[in-house]
N, C-alpha and C positions, 0 to 999 in steps of 0.2 A: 483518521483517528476516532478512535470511539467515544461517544460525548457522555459526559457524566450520566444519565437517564442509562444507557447503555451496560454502562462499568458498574452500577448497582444491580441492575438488573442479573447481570452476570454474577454478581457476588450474590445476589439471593438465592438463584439457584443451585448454586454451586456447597450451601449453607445447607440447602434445603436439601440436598442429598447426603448428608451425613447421616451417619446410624441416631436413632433416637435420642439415645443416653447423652450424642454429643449435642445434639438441637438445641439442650438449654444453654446451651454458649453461645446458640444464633446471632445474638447481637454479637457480642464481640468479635465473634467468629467473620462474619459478612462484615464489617469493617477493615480489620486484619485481613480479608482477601480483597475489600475493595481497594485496599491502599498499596499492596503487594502487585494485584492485576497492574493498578495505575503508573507503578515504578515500570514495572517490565514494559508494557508496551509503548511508556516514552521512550525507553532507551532503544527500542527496534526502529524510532526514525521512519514512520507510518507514515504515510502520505494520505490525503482524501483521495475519492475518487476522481471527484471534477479533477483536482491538480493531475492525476494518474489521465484523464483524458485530453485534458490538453496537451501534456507531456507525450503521450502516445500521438498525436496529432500533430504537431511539430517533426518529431521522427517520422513520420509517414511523407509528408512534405519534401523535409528535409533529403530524405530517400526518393524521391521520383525526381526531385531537382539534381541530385546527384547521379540517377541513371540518365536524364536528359545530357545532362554533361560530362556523361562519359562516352555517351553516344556520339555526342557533337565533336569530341577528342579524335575519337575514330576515325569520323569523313573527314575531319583534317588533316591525321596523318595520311588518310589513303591519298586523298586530295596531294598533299607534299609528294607522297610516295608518287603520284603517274607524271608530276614534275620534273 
């Protein structure tokens, strides 16, 4: 998630590219979009990175322990199978 330093940062620029006439509304303007940005992208359920690498880390695991064991499935049945 993007940390507040971030979500300003964003709203400044974003302020700072309106046509001239609108600039003198800057302030309010860059509030109004920093509080707009901050609604939206709670509600998108963002994940950090670290949590996104652990999580991808786990599934990788998780996946080679599952081909180990599908593999081991296998010599089993064949194993049954020459039984």
């Amino acid at each position: 998630m993007l940390d507040a330093k971030q979500l300003d940062d964003l709203a400044r620029r974003l302020t700072q590219a309106l046509p001239k006439g609108l600039q003198a509304l800057q302030e309010d303007a860059q509030r109004s979009l920093r509080a707009t940005l901050e609604l939206g992208l709670t509600q998108l359920n963002l994940v950090t990175r670290e949590e996104f690498d652990v999580q991808a880390a786990v599934l990788a695991r998780s996946r080679s322990r599952l081909e180990q064991l599908e593999a081991r499935v296998l010599e089993l049945e064949a194993r049954l199978a020459r039984q």
